[in-house]
N, C-alpha and C positions, 0 to 999 in steps of 0.2 A: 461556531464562529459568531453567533448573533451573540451567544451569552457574555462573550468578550466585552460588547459595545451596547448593551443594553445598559439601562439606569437603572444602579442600586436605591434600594429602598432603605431608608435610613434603620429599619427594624436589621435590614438583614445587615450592613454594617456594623451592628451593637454584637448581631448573633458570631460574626465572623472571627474575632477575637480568642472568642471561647474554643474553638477547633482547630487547635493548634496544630502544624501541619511538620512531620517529622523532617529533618534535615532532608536536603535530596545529595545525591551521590553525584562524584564525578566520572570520570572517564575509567581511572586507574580502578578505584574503590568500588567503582558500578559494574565494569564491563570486564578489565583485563583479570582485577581478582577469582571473581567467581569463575570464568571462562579457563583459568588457568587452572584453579585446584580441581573443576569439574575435568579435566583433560589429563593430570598428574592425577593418576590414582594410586589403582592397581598395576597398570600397564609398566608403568615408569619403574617401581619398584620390585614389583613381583612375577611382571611377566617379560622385560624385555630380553632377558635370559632366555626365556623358555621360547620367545618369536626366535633369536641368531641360535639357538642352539637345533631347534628345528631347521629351519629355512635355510641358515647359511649368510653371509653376511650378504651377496648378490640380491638372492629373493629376498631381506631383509629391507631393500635397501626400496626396489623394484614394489615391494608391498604399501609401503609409505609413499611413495610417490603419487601409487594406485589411489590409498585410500586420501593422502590429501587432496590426488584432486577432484576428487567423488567431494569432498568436503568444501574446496576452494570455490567448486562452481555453486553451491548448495549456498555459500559463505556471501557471494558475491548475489543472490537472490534475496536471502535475509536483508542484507544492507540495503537494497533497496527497494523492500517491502516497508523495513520497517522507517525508513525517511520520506515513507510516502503519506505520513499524518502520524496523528498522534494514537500509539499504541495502550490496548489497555491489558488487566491482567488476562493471563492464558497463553504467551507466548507464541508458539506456532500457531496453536490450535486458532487464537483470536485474529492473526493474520490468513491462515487457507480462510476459516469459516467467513471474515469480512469480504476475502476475493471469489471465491468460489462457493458460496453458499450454505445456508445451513445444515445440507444434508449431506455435500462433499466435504466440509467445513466440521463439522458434528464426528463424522464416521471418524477423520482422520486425528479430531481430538481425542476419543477413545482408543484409538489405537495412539497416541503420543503419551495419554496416561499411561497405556498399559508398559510403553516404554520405558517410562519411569517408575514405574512400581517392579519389573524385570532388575533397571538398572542396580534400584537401591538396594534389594535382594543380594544384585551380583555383589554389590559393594560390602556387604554387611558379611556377605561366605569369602569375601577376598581378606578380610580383617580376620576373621576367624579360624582360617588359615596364619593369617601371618603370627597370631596370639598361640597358637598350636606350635608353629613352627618352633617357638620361642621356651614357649612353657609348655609342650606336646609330652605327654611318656607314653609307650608303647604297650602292646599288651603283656610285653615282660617287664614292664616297669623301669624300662631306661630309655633314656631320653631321646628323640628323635633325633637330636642335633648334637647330642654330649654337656649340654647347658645344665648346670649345676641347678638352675633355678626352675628346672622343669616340676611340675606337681599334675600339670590338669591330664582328666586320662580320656582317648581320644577312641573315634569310634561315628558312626554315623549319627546318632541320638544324640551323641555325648556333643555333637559339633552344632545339630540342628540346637540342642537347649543354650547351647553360647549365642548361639546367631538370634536366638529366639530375647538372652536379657542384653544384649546390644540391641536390637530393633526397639526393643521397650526403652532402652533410654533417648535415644532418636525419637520415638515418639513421644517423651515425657517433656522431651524441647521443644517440639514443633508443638506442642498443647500449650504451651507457656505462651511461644509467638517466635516468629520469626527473628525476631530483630535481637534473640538471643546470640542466634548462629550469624549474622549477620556482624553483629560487633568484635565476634570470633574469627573471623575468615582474616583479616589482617593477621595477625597472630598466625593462624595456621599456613599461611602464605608464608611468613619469614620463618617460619620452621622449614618448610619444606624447601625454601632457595636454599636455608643454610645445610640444610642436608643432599641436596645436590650438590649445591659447592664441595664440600667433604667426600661424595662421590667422586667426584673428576678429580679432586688432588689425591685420593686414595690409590687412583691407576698411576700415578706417577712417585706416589710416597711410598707407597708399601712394596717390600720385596719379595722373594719368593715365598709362597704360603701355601701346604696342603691343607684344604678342606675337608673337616669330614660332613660325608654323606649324611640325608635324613637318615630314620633306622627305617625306611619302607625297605632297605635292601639287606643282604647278608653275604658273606662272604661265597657261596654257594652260589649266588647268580652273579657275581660279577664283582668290580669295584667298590672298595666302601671309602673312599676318600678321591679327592681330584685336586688338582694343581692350579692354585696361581701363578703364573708362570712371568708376568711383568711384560713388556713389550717384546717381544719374540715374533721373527718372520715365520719361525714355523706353526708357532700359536697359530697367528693369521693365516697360512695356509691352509688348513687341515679346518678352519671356519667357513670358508669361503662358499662352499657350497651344499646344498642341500644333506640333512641327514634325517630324515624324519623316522621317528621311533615310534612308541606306547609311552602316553601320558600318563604317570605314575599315580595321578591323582584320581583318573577316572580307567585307567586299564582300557582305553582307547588307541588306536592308532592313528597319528596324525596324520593330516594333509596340509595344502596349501589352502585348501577354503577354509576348515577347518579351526589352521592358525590367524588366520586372516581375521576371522570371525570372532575371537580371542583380542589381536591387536588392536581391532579397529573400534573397541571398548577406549579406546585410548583418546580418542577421535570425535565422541559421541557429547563433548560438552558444548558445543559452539554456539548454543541456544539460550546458554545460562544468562549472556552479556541481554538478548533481547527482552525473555523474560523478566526480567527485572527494569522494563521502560516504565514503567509508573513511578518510580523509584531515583529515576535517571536527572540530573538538572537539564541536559540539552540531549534527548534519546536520539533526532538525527545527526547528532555531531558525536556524541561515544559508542554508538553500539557499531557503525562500520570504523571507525580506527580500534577500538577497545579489541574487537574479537577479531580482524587481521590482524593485529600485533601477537594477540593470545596465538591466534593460528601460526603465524611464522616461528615464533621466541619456541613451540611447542615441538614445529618440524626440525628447527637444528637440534634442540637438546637431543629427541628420539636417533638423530643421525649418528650428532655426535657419540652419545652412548654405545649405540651399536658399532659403530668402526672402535674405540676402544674397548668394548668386550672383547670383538673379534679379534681384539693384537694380544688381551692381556689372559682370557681364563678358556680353559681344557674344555672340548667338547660337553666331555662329561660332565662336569662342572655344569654347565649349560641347561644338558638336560636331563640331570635329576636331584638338582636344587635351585629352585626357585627363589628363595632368599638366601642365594651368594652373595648377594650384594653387602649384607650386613655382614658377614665372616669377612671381607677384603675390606671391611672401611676402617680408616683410622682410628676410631672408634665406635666399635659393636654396637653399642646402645640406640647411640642418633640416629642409626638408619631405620632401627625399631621405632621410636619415636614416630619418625617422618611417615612411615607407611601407617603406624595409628592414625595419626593426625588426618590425613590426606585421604584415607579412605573412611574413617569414620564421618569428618565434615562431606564427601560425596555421599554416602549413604545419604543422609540429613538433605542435605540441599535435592537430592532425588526424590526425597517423601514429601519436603515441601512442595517441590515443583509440583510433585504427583497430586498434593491437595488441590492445589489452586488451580489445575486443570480441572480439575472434578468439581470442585467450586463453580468455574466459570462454566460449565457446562450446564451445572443444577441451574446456575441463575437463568441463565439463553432458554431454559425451560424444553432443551432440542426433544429429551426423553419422557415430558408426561409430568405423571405422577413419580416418576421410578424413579426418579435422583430428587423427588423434591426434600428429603431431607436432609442433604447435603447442605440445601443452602442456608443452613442455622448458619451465625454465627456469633462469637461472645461479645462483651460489650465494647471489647476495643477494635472489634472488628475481624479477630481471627477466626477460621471456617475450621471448626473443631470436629465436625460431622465427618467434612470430607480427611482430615487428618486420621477419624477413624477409622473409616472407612477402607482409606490408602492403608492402615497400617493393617488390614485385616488380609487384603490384597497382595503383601509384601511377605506377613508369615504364611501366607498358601504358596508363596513361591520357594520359600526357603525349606520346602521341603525336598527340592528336588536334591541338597544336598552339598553340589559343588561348582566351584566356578565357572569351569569349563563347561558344564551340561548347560547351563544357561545363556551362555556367552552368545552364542547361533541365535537363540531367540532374542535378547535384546538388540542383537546387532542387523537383525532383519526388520527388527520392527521401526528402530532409530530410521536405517535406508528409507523405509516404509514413506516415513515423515517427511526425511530430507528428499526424496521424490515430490511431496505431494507440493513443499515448500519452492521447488523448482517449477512444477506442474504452475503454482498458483501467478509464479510472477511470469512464465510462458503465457497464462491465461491473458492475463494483464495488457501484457505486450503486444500480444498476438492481434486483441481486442481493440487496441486503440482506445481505450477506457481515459475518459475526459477528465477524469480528476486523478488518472493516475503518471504522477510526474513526482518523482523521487528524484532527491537532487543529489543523490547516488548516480552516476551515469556509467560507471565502469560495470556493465555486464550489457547483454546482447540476446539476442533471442538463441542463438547458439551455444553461449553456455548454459543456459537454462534446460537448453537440449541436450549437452552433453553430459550433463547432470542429473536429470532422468536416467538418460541411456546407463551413464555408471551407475547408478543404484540397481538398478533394474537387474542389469547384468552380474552384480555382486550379490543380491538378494540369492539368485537361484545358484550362481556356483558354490555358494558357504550350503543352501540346502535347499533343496527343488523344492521337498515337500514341503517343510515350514514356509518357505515364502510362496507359495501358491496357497497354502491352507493362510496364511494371514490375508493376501491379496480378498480370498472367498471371505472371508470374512467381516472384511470392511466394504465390501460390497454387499453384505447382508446388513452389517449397519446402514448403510446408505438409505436401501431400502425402508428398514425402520426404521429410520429416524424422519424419512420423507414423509412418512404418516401420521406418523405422532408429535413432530416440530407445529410448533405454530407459527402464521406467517409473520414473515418478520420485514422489517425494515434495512437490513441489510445489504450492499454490495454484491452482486450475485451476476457470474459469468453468463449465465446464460440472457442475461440483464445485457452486460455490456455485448457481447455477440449481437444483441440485437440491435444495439447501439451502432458497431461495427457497421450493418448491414444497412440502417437506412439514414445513417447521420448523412449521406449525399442524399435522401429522398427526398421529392419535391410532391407537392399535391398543387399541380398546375390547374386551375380556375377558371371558369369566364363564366360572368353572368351576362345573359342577353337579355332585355327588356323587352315584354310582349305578356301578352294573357291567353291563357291554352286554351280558354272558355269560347273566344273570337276566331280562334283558329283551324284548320281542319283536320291538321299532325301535328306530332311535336318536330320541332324543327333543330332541335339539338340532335336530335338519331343520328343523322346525316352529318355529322360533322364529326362524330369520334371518332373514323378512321383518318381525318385531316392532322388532328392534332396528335394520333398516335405515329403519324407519320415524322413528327417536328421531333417528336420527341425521340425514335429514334435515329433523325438524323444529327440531331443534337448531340447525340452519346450520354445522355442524362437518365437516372432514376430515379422514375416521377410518373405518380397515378394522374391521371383527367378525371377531374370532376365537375359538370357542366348545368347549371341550372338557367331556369326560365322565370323571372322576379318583373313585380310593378315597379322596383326600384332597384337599384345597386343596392342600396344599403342591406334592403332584405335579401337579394339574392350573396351579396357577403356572408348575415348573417346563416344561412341555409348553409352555405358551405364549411360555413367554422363548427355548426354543430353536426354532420354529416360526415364530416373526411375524416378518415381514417378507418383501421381493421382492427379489432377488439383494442386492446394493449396499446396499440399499434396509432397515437391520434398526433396530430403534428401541434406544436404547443409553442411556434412563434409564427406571428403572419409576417408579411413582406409585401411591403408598400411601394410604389414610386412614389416621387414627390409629387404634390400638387400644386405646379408652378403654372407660367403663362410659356415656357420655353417650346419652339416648334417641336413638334416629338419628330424623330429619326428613327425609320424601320428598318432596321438594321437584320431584321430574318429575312426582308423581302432580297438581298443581294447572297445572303449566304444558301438559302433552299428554291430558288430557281431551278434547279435542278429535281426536284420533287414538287413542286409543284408553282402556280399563281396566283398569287394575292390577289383577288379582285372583289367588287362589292356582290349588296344581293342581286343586283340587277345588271348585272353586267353577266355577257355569257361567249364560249366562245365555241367558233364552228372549223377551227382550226384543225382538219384529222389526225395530224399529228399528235394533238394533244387528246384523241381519244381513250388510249391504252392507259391515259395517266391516272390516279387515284383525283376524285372529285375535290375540287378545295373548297374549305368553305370559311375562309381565315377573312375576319372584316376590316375594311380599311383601316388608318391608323386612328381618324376622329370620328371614324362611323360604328365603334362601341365598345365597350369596357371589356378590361381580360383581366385577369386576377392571380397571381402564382400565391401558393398556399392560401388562398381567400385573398390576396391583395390586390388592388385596383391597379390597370398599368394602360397607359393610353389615355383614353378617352375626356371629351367634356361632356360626358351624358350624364353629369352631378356635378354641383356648384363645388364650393367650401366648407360650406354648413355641412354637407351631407358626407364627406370624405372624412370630417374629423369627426361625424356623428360614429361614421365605421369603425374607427381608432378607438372611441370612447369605449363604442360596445366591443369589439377585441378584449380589453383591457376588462371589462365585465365579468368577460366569458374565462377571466383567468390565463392567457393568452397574452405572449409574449409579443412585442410589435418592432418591426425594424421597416424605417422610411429610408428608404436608398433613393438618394442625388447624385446628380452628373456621371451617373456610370456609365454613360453612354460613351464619357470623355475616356474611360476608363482601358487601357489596352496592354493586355495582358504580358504578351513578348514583351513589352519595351520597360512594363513597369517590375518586371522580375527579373530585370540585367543591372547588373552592380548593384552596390549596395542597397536594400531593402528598408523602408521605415514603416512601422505601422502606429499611427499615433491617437494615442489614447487619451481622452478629456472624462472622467470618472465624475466630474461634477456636474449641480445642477447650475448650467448658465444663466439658465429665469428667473434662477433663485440665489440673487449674490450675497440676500444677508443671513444666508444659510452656506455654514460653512463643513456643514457634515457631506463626507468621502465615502461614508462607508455605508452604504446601504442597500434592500437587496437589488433595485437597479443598475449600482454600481460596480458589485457583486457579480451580477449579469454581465455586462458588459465586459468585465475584465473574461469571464469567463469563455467570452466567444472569440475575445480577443485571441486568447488563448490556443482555441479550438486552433483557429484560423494559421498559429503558430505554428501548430504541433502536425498538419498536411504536411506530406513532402513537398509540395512545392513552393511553402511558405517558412519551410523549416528554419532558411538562413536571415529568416526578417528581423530585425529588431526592432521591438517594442519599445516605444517612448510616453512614461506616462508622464501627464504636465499635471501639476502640480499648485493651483492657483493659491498664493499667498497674500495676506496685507500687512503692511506698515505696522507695528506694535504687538502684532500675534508672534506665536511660538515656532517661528521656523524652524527650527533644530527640533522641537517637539513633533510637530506634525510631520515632520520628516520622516523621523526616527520613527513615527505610531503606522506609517506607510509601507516603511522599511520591512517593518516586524509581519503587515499585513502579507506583502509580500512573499514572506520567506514562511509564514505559514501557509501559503497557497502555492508554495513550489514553485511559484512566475520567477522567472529571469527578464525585469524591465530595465532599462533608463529612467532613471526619476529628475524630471526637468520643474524646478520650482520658475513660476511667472509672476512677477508681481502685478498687479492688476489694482492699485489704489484708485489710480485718474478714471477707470472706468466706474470700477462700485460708487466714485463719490458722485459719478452722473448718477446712477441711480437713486441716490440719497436726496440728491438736490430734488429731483421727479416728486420724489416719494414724500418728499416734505411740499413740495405744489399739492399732490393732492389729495393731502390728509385735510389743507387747509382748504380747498374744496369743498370735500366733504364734508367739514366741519359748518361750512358756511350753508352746505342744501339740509342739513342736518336741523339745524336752526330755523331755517324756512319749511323744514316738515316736506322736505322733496325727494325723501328717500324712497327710493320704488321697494316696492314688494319682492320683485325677480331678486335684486341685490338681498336684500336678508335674508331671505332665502339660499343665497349663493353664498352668504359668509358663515351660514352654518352647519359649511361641508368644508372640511379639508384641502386644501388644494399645494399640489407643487410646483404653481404658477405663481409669478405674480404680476402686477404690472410695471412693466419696464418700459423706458421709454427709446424711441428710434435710432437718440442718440449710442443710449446703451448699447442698444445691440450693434451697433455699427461700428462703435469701438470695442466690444469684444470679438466682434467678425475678423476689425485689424491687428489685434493683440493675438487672433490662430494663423493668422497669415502673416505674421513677422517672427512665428516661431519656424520657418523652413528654411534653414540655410541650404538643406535638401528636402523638396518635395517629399511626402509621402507615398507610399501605393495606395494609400485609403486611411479615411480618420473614423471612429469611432466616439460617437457626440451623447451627451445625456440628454435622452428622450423625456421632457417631463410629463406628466398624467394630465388630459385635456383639462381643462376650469368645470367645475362643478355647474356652472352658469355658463348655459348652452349659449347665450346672447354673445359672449366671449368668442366665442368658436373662430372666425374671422379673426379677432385678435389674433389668437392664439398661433394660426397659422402664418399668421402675416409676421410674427417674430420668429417662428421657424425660419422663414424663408429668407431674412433679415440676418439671423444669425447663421449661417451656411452660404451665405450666396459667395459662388469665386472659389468655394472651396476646396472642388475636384470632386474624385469618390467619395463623398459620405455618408457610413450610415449614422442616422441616429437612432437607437437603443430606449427600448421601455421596458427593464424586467421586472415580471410578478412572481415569478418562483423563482425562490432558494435552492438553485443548482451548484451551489460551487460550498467546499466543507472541508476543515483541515482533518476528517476523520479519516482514516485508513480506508 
């Protein structure tokens, strides 16, 4: 975020030119193309015969249903993973690894590789089959199918050395660069509609047609020809239910996991559209419409196909030719075509995929030494290492020979992913994670559950063993990779978990004034069980941390650098105001019932009030009490000394929130109807400063935020104002707000105020006392403290009474409805302590009348459009 709104250096403007930055893609050409040919492979042409001739058009139908919505819930996690910031390359793997860590993040990108490297394998033996199918001759020398143009001679060795100079030309692409295959995919797209199209008028153009069989059969075991039969009721009967035979290709017997296991190859591309978010013009606006549309356009075609198989061709048919499809098409050729086309670009697109995971891995450095040479890469950028890599990984698969033996293993490993991809945004969810707000809102923590549960469940019915020996095994990554990763800066669950657990904690404070030297105990002892008592009758979770100081200040600073547990340090204080308003004890009417407010010298002989727990809580103006280090109460410290404590806060790195009038503040009444929470991002000391964006501002939005995303803040609506002047860019700075917005996932109101009459009080001031100044300047009256003070930075300035009085009227003519609470910008004390009194005296100025508000000082950079 900062890189956005930082100042270019005129050098890097000259350099900017030169890095020409490739076209980005749209929705169709980013998300639905790839998403669609990776989903039309093999399945579409070459297996969905063999799923209704197995299964039966019922379980056919019953199967799809199954696997989309294993895939819908997995689809609906994506979407809003990836609109949760800006994605970079690695796909899955860079979304688990950013949520869930580098070692659950890591483990599950190598197993997403190895998915891919499975996939492209399948794909490259699905082609080499359909190339045999076509040009096959048997070991008598006639032809599998009767094809005149048969010559290649077929055989295990004979299939592995085709699949072996197919991978080689896949690889001689992906060496060149991506953006080969890339300019290809349009082209292989309108190939493949127009050979679908040709499919669906073929069920309706062409008449009755016997097929002949591959030559795997002979007259002797059975049928050597089957029937296109056209639409026929008894065609469609005699489909309708289960028939599961021996697959001719591996002399297997099917099942229903099995086939499943087969189909759901069909299924396994919906990651294509995410993958390629670097790539994307607007990645949260195409990757969830891009790959729902891919998903649904993908679920009728499979539907439709299977109910016209089922009307039009003979069991047999079914199940023992696989490319029927091309013998019933109006023309034999196209359907050849289309399954070239469609499985050869899936091949490709799964070796690319497979490098850039392996890429992204080498660079994350998760494994060591052991991938560092992965991350060469050539001068335009391509990762040539991991291309070789992937392609050495993909001829070790192709040994196993055939489609089907691999099928189970890719398609366990894919669930593998789409589990951990469900897992990662359950995490998320689960965690209440502050910066995770996708503006995806259509998924629940339920289907991210239900989405697990179907993987899981599918994983062990296609095959116990395999998915339990994959499960062990990325749980041995886990393990090394936890050793060998270096730490990283990353997003990491078990981060947010903790997040989860103490984002309500409090580190409730009191410093008492005394010297232990004078004394004859410490007299703190005696009071932790009083204040353990508050707090749980409060219902609050929050440590006591209780010191004994010559002053407030130092007893603040004792507790800012004291509280907390390893990890575990509280990094905003929390102030009252320090005004002259009667303070109101408001615990003394609510814990009556646990105990009595009294001072140190007051005692009571009541028996009643024996069995009670001792209190030792001190009057309201008889001494300072402090939540997370902040002062609350007392006048046992002026002015000077309260903003001394803010200063040092803000030293120590330490965020700081000064809460006024909450006292007026009342819960029930301010969370019935409608809800406002209203946001002031700027800095009001500072009106001839008109920068919005910084990281105080940052801050603020950020807690606003927080404040949101509670259940019981959830239906508030945030109003951010907006201050403008006469002659500036309001459509401009609107719009730069708009954009900041919508990279930070807020859902606000953007209310523009114009505010000229006020800044030009200030101007008028500022031009009194430049000429002031100008005049002691001359007379040699400049004090020493002052140059001093003007050569430190400050984001104060001085503004005069008036100013603040009419910006105080300008926040209170913005409530046609009160708010619940405003959030103000807190600016950084004056570097010149002598100010100090100032300083506070325009706070007080600027808020008075207000109602609830905090004002906000933030030093760290908590809020980031990154994933």
């Amino acid at each position: 975020m900062a890189d956005e709104h930082e100042p270019r250096s005129p050098a890097t403007d000259r350099r900017r030119p030169a890095a020409k930055q490739p076209p980005k893609l749209n929705t169709f050409f980013g998300v639905v193309i790839p998403t669609l040919l990776s989903m039309f492979s093999v399945v579409v042409f070459l297996r969905i015969g063999f799923v209704v001739g197995q299964c039966g058009l019922y379980q056919t139908i019953a199967m799809l249903l199954v696997a989309y919505f294993i895939i819908s819930m997995t689809v609906l996690s994506v979407c809003a993973i990836s609109t949760n910031g800006a994605l970079d390359a690695g796909g899955a793997y860079y979304m688990i690894s950013r949520a869930l860590g580098p070692e659950f993040g890591g483990s599950i990108g190598i197993m997403f590789f190895l998915a891919n490297v499975c996939g492209s394998a399948l794909f490259v033996l699905g082609l080499v089959e359909a190339i045999l199918t076509t040009f096959g001759i048997s070991d008598d020398g006639s032809s599998l199918t009767g094809s005149r143009y048969a010559a290649l001679p077929t055989g295990y060795w004979w299939s592995l050395l085709y699949g072996t100079v197919i991978l080689l030309l896949c690889v001689l692409v992906c060496l060149v660069g991506a953006h080969i295959y890339a300019k290809a995919t349009f082209l292989i797209f309108i190939i493949v509609m127009v050979v679908l199209g040709t499919i669906f008028i073929s069920f309706f153009a062409v008449p009755f047609r016997t097929v002949q069989l591959p030559g795997h059969r002979n007259a002797s075991l059975g049928p050597t020809s089957a029937n296109f039969t056209g639409f026929k009721l008894d065609t469609l009967l005699g489909n309708v239910q289960a028939d599961y035979v021996v697959d001719y290709t591996t002399g297997v017997m099917m099942s229903f996991a099995t086939v499943f296991a087969v189909m759901f190859n069909g299924c396994t591309g919906i990651m294509a559209g995410s993958n390629m978010s670097g790539d994307l013009k607007n990645p949260s606006y195409s990757i969830p419409r891009g790959t729902i549309t891919a998903v649904i356009f993908t679920f009728v075609i499979y539907n439709l196909l299977s109910i016209l198989i089922s009307c039009t061709c003979d069991r047999i048919l079914l199940q023992q030719d696989y490319g029927f499809l091309t013998d019933i098409n109006v023309w034999h050729p196209l359907v050849t075509v289309g399954v070239y086309s469609s499985t050869l670009s899936a091949a490709m697109s799964n070796l690319i995929g497979a490098s850039r995971i392996l890429y992204a891995l080498a660079r994350d450095n998760l494994l060591g030494r052991f991938l560092s040479p992965a991350k060469h890469t050539s001068a335009s950028g391509n990762p040539w290492v991991s291309v070789l890599i992937s392609w050495i990984f993909v001829q070790l698969v192709l040994f196993s020979g055939k489609l089907n033996t691999i099928a189970s293993i890719v398609t366990i490993f894919f669930l593998l992913v789409y589990a951990a991809v469900d897992l990662a945004c359950l995490a998320l969810e689960w965690a209440s994670a502050p910066n995770f707000r996708p503006t995806f809102r259509y998924f629940t923590w339920h289907t991210c559950v239900l989405g697990i549960m179907g993987c899981a469940v599918m994983m062990f019915l296609i095959n116990a063993i395999y998915a339990s020996a994959s499960i062990a095994f990325m749980l041995l990554l886990l393990l090394l990779i936890h050793y060998l990763s270096p730490v990283s800066s990353w997003g990491c669950i078990s981060q947010a978990l903790i997040f989860h657990q103490v984002h309500g904690l409090y580190v409730l404070g009191h410093v008492q004034l005394g010297d232990l030297d004078v004394l004859p105990s410490d007299p703190l002892q005696s009071q932790y069980d009083s204040w353990l008592s508050l707090v749980d009758h409060l219902n609050i979770k929050a440590f006591v941390n209780l010191t004994l100081a010559d002053s407030v200040r130092h007893g603040v600073q004792h507790l800012l650098f004291i509280s907390g547990l390893g990890g575990m340090r509280p990094n905003t204080l929390v102030l009252g105001f320090y005004d002259d308003i009667p303070p109101q004890d408001l615990l003394q009417d609510t814990s009556l019932s646990i105990c009595k407010f009294t001072d140190n010298s007051s005692q009571t002989d009541d028996p009643e009030d024996q069995n009670d727990p001792p209190c030792h809580f001190p009057p309201v103006r008889g001494g300072v009490s402090v939540g997370r280090g902040g002062v609350w109460g007392g006048k046992s410290m002026g002015p000077q000394e309260y903003v001394c404590v803010i200063a040092d806060a803000v030293k120590m790195l330490k965020n700081v929130a000064l809460a006024r009038y909450f006292g007026q503040f009342d819960r029930t009444q301010a969370l019935q109807g409608p809800i406002f929470v209203d946001v002031w991002p700027v800095n009001l000391l500072r009106p001839d400063s008109a920068a919005y964006v910084d990281t105080c501002s940052l801050f603020l939005l950020q807690l606003a935020c927080i404040l949101n995303m509670t259940r019981a803040w959830q239906k508030a609506k945030l109003r951010l104002f907006l201050c403008v002047e006469e002659g500036r860019s309001l459509k401009g700075t609107e719009q730069k707000l708009r954009h900041l917005l919508k990279e930070l996932r807020m859902k606000a109101e953007i209310c523009t105020v114009p505010w000229d009459s006020q800044v030009a009080l200030h101007w008028q001031r500022q031009t009194r006392s430049e000429k002031i100044e100008e005049m002691e300047s001359e007379e040699g009256g400049v004090e020493a403290d002052k140059v001093f003070a003007n050569s430190f930075p400050s984001n104060t300035s001085r503004v005069s009474d008036e100013y603040l009085q009419a910006v105080n009227k300008l926040i209170l003519d913005q409530m046609l409805r009160p708010p619940a609470i405003r959030f103000l910008y807190l600016p950084r004390p004056p570097a010149d302590t002598s100010r100090y009194h100032d300083y506070l005296n325009q706070l007080e100025l600027l808020t008075r009348n207000l109602g609830p508000t905090l004002l906000i000082h933030g030093v760290t950079p908590v809020i980031t459009t990154d994933l």
